[in-house]
N, C-alpha and C positions, 0 to 999 in steps of 0.2 A: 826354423824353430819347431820343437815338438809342441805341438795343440792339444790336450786332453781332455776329454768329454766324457765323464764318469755319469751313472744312471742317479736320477734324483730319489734320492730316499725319505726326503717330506713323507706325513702321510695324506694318501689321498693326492701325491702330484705326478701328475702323467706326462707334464712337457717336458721336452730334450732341449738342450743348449745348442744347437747346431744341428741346423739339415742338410740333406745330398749336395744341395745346390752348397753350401756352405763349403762341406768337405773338395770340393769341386773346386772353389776358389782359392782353397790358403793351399791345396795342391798343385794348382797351376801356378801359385807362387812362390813354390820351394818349399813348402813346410809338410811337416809330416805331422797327418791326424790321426791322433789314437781314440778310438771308441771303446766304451765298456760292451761288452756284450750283454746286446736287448737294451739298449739306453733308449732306443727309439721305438719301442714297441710298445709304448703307453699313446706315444702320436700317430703309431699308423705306418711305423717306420722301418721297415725289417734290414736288419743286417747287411744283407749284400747288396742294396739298395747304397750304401754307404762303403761298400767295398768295392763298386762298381765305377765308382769316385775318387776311390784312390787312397782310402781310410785302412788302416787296420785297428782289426777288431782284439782288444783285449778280455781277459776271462773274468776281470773282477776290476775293482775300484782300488788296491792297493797298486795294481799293476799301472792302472791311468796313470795316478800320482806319484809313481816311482821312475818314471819315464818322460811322464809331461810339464814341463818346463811352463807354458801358459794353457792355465786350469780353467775353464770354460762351465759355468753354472747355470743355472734358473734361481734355483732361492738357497736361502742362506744356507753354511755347512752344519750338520746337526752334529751335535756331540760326539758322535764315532768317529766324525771325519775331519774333525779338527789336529788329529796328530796325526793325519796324511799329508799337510802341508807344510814346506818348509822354505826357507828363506830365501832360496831363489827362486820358489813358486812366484806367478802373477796367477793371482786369483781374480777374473772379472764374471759376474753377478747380481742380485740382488741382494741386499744385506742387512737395508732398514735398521741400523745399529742403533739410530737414539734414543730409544727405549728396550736396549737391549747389551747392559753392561759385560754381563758375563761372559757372551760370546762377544762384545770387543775386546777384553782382555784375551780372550783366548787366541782370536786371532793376533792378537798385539805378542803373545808368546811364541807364538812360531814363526816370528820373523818375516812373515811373506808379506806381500803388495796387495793387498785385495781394493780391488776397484771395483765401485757399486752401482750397477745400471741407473739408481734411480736420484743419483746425483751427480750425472754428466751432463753438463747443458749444451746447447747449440748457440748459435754466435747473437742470437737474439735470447739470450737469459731463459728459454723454456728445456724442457727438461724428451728429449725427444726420444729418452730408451724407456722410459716412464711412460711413454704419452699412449701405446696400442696397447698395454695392458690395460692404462684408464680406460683406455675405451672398452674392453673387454667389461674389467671389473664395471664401468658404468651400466652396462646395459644388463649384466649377470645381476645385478644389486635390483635393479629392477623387476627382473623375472625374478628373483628368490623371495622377492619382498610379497610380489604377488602371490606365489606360491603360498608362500605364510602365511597369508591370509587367509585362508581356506580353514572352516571348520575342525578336516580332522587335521590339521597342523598346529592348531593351537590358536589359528589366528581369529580375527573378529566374526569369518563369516563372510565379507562381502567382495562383491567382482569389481574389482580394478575398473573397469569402464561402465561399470552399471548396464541398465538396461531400459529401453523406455518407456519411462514412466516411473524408472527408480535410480535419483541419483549416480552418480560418479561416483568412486573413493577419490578423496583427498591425500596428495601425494606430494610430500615437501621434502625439497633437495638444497641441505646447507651445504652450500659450494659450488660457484659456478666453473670450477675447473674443466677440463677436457671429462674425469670422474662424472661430476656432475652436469655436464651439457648433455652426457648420451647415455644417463639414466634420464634425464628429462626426456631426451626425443623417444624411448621406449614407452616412459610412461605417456604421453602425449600420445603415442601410436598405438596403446594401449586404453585412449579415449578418456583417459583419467582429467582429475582436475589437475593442474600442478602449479606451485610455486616453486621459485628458482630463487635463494638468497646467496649475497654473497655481498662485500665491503667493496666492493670497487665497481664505480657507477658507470666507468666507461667498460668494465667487462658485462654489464647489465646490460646498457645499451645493444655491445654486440650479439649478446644471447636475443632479448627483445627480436630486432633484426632474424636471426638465425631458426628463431619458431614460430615466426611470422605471424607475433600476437596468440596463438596458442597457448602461451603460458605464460602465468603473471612471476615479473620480474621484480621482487622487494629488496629493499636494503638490510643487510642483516645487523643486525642489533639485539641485544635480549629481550626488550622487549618484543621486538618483532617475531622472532621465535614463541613468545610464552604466546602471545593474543595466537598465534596458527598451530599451536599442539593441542587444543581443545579440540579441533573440529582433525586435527590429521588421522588417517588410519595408515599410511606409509609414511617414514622420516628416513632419506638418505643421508648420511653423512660421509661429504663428500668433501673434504678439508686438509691441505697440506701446505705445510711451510717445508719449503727446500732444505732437504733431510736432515730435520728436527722432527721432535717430540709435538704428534699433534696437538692443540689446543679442545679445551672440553666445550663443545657450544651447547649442551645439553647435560644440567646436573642433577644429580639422584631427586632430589626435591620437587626437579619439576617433571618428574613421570609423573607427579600426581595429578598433572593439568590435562592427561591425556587419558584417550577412550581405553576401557579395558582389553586386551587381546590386540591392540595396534600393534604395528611390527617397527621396530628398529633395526635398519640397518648400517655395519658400519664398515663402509670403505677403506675408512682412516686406522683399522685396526691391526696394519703393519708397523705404523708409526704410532702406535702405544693407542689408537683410537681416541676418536673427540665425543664420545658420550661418555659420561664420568663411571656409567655403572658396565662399559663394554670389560669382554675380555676374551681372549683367543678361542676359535673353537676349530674344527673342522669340518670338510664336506662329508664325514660321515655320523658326527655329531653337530648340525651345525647351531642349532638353537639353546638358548634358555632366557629363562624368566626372573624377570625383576621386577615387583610391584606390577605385578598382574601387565609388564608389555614383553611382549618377545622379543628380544634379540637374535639379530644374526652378526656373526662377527667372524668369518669365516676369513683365513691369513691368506689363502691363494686361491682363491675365487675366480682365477683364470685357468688355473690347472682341471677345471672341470669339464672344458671343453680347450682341450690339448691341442687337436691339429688345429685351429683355428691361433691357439695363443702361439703354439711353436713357433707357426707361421708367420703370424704378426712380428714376435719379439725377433726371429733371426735375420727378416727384414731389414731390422734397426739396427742391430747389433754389429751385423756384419763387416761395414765400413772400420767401425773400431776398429773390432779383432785382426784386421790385415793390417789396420797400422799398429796396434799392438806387437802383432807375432811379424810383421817386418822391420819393426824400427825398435823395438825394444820401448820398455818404460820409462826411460828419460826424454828418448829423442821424442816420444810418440806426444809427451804430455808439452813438451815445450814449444811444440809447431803444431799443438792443439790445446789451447786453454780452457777450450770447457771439458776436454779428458782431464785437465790436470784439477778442473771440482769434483772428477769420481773419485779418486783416491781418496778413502779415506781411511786406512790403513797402512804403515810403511814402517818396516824396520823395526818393531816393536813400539811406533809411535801411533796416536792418532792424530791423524794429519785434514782432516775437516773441522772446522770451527762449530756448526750444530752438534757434531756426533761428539766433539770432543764436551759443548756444556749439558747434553744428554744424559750419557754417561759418567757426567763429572770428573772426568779425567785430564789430564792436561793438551793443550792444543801447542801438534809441533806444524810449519810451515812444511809442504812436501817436501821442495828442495833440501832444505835441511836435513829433514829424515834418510833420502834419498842417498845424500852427499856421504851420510854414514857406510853405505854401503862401501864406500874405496877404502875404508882405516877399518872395517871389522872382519871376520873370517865369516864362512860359513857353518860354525860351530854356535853363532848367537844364540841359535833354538834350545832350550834344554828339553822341548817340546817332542823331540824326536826320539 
């Protein structure tokens, strides 16, 4: 199979989809990797580093996509690059579609496969192409939040771990997920106070356990939240439901409960964000203000420290992509059922049941979608 790895055009995003070692393996397995030229120079990654492996390097991103049969990402396709894709493309990625109709439809019209890193589970229901970006994103959420803080950033003024003789800042993290376990151990290692909320009392206990009494473990509730935004000057939010549309655990109303210049952060704002007043920004704009708190709501908050995420994500990924590009899209999803909760796009359907009540659209069964391919041509796209 051909493999193509086109340069990410986000802005502000430096990761590549695959590294040397990567190229190394789907070529010892027969397959042929196409690279955009400089796709790995935002990681640290040069060229013949990746030619040395057994990749050839293409001169642009029409050329990947014209050639590459399974299309290899980091985040989602941005509007140029959506009539690059065509209906025998496999597209695998990040996609975070349930607050994102327009580019489901889009992809939904050019026919292709797109499978979304961050709705594949492992044989235990967790989400494992998902889990080294949380970790990323958890501990980036922390040092930004910190950052923000700071005077000329707009923030309150105060250090994160205090000094003695002058308080802590107060550092509350709604979600105990993987997100939120390791913006706690930052803020915790950062000497801070911190609270850890989260709806599930056995995932409490194990955090309890895990900060070894360092950080108080609360049930979350609204009111639990209103009584701890008085005193916070950091709020993570750290909240997902298996790729749906996050839920709001903080509404416009109750900024009013909290200190002037506090920061809000928001992890959850791939998946539409869980503060009612977030909304996209970047790492070159990453801030603004809503009733006197800062926001940060920054979509790829891993892409800031690239060789570290590269690294992490291709890690993960890797296992997939050789049974992707070995066994094709049907064989790969049916002797792997948690690939077969990535797909969430097929055939012009959408084939996940959150993406599909997200964006309101209708929800088809993979197989089904799938099974379309043997009765249709490859002329479905009018996208092309």
């Amino acid at each position: 199979m051909k493999v193509g790895v086109p340069t990410e055009i986000k802005p502000d995003e430096y990761r590549v989809a695959l590294t040397p070692a990567g190229v190394r393996e789907l070529s010892d397995h027969g397959h042929e990797v196409l690279i955009q030229a400089g796709a790995g120079e935002g990681s640290a990654i040069p060229d013949p580093e990746y030619v040395a492996q057994g990749a050839r390097i293409l001169p642009d991103a029409d050329a990947v996509f014209a050639e590459g049969e399974l299309i290899l990402g980091v985040k989602e396709p941005q509007p140029e690059e959506l009539h690059l894709l065509r209906p025998d493309h496999t597209l695998f990625t990040y996609l975070h579609l349930a607050p994102a109709p327009d580019l489901t439809r889009g992809l939904c019209e050019t026919g292709a496969t797109c499978i979304a890193y961050e709705t594949v589970e492992d044989a235990h229901g967790r989400l494992p192409l998902l889990a080294p970006m949380s970790e990323v994103a958890g501990k980036i959420a922390t040092q930004a939040g910190a950052f923000m803080l700071e005077k000329p950033l707009g923030g309150r003024g105060v250090l994160l771990g205090g000094v003695p003789g002058v308080a802590a800042a107060n550092v509350i993290v709604i979600g105990g997920g993987v997100v939120g376990m390791n913006a706690a151990f930052i803020a915790i290692g950062m000497e801070a106070n911190v609270y850890v909320l989260d709806r599930n009392i056995d995932r409490l206990r194990e955090l309890d356990v895990a900060f070894g009494g360092r950080a108080s473990t609360v049930f979350s509730s609204t009111l639990a939240v209103e009584k701890l935004l008085p005193q916070a000057d950091l709020v993570i939010g750290a909240v997902l439901i298996h790729g749906a549309r996050a839920p709001y655990v903080i509404k416009r109303d109750q900024l009013g409960l909290m200190r002037r210049q506090a920061v809000l952060v928001d992890v959850s704002i791939d998946q539409g964000g869980c503060f009612e007043t977030s909304r996209p920004t970047t790492h070159s704009d990453p801030t603004f203000e809503v009733d006197g708190i800062t926001h940060y709501c920054v979509t790829n908050m891993p892409g800031a420290v690239p060789i570290t995420s590269t690294y992490a994500l291709t890690n993960a990924t890797l296992p997939y992509v050789l049974a992707l590009a070995d066994s094709g899209v049907r064989d790969a999803i049916s002797r792997d059922p948690g690939l077969r909760t990535g797909v969430n796009v097929a055939r012009g359907s959408v084939t996940h049941p959150a993406v599909a009540q997200g964006v309101g659209m209708p929800f088809t069964p993979v197989e089904e979608a799938l099974q379309s391919e043997e009765t249709s041509t490859h002329g479905h796209s009018s996208a092309n």
